[in-house]
C-alpha positions in Angstrom: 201.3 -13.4 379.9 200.5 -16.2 377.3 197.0 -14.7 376.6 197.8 -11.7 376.2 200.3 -12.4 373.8 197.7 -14.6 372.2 195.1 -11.3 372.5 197.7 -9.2 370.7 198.2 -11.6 367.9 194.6 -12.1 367.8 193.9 -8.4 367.6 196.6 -7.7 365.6 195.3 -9.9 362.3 192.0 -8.8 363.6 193.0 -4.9 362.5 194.6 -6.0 359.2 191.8 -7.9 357.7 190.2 -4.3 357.5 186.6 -5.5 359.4 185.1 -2.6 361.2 183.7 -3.2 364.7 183.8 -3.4 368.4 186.7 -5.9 370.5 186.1 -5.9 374.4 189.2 -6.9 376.5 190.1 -7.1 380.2 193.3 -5.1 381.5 193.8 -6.8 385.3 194.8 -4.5 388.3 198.0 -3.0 387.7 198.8 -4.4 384.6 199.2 -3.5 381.3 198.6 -4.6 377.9 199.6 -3.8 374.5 198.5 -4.1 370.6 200.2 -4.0 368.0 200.0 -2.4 364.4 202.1 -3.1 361.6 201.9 0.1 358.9 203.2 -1.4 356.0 204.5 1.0 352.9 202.2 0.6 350.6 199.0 0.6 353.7 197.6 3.6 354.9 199.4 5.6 357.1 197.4 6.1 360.1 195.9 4.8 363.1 192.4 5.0 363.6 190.5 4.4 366.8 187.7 4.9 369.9 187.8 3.1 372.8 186.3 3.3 376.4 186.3 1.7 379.5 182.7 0.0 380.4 183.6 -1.6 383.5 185.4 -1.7 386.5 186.7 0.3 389.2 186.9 4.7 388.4 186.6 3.2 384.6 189.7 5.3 384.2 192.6 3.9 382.2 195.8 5.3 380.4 196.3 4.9 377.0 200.2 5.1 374.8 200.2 4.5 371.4 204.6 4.2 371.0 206.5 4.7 367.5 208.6 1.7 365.6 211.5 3.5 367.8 209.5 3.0 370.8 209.3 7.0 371.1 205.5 7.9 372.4 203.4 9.9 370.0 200.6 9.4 372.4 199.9 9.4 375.9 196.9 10.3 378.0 194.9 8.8 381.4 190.8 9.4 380.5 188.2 8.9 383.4 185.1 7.3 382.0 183.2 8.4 385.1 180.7 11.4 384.7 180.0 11.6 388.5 184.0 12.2 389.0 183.9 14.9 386.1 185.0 12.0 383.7 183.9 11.7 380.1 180.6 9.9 378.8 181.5 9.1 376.0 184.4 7.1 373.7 187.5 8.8 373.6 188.9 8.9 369.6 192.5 8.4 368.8 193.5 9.3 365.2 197.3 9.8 364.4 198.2 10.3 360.8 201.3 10.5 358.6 203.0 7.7 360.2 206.1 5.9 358.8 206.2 2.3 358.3 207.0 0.1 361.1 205.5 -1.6 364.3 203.9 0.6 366.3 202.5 -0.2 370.0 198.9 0.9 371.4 199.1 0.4 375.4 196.1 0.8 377.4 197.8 1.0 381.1 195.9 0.1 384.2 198.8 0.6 386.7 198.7 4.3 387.7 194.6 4.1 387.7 192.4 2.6 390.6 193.1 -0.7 392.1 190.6 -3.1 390.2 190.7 -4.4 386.9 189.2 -2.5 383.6 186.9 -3.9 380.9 187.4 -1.6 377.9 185.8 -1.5 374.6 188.2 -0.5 371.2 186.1 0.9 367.9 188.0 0.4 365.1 186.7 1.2 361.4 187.5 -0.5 357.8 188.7 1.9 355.2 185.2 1.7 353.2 184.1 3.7 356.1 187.0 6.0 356.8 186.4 7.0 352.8 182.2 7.5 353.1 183.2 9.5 356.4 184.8 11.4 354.4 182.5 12.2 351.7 179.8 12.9 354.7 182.2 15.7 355.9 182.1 17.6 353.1 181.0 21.1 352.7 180.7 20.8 356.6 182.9 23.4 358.4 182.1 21.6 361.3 179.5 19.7 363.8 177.5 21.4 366.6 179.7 19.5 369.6 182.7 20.6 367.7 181.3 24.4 367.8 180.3 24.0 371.1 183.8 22.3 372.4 185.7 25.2 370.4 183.7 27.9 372.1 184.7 26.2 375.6 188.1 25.9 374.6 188.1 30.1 373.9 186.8 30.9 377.0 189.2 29.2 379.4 191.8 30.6 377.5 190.1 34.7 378.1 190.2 33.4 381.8 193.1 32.5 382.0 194.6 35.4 380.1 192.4 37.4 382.1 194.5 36.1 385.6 198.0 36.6 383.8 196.8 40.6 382.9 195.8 40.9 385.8 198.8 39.5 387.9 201.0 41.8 385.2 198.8 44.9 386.7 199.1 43.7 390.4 203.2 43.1 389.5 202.9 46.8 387.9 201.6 48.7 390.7 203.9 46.9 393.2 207.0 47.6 391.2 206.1 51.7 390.4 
């Protein structure tokens, strides 16, 4: 318990002094472990992260980013492993408009597999958050984007596609 609460003080001035880059951490077997990050009033109101699991058992791991009234705006599990259907790469958390106050990021290894986790966090400094930015620009959007969109709208016509037709089944059984 001692180190992590050393790890989250260590991460937690590690976030303020604005330095983009790359923390790795251990979370053991059924354990959990928690940051912390203070948005002050006059900081920006956001929280701005990637992170992924590099190591260790499914590479699946929960993640629960909870509000200053310990309310979760966050909250999903993420399997790392491509041969399990999982993702390949970093999975990006950005939550916006955020009030002032402590706010907990939890990356939760007790409802995944039974072996410990090595996970990798991206943060990035505001200098890059702004040239991001000005990159975006004029873009409507990147070819992944287009690609994960176009997905997206054809599960839905699938599964719209099952509800008309259980309507028509429903239909002909009720007439």
């Amino acid at each position: 318990m001692y180190t992590a609460t050393l790890f989250a003080l260590a991460f937690n001035a590690y976030i303020h002094t604005n330095i983009a880059g790359k923390i790795s951490f251990r979370v053991e077997s059924r354990m959990k472990e928690c940051l912390h990050e203070v948005i002050g009033d006059d900081s920006v109101k956001e929280i701005d992260f990637e992170y992924e699991v590099i190591e260790g058992g499914n590479v699946d791991i929960g993640v629960a980013v909870t509000d200053p009234t310990n309310y979760k705006i966050f909250q999903k599990i993420v399997n790392f492993d491509e041969r399990y259907g999982g993702v390949d790469e970093p999975q990006k958390v950005h939550l916006d408009n955020l009030r002032p106050g402590t706010y907990k990021i939890c990356f939760d290894n007790s409802d995944a597999s039974r072996d410990y986790k090595l996970i990798t966090l991206y943060t990035k400094n505001q200098e890059d958050k702004a040239a991001g930015a000005k990159e975006n620009d004029g873009k409507f959007a990147e070819h992944s984007e287009i690609e994960a969109l176009t997905q997206t709208a054809k599960d839905i016509e699938q599964e719209l596609e099952k509800v008309q037709q259980v309507q028509a089944y429903t239909q002909k059984r009720i007439h």
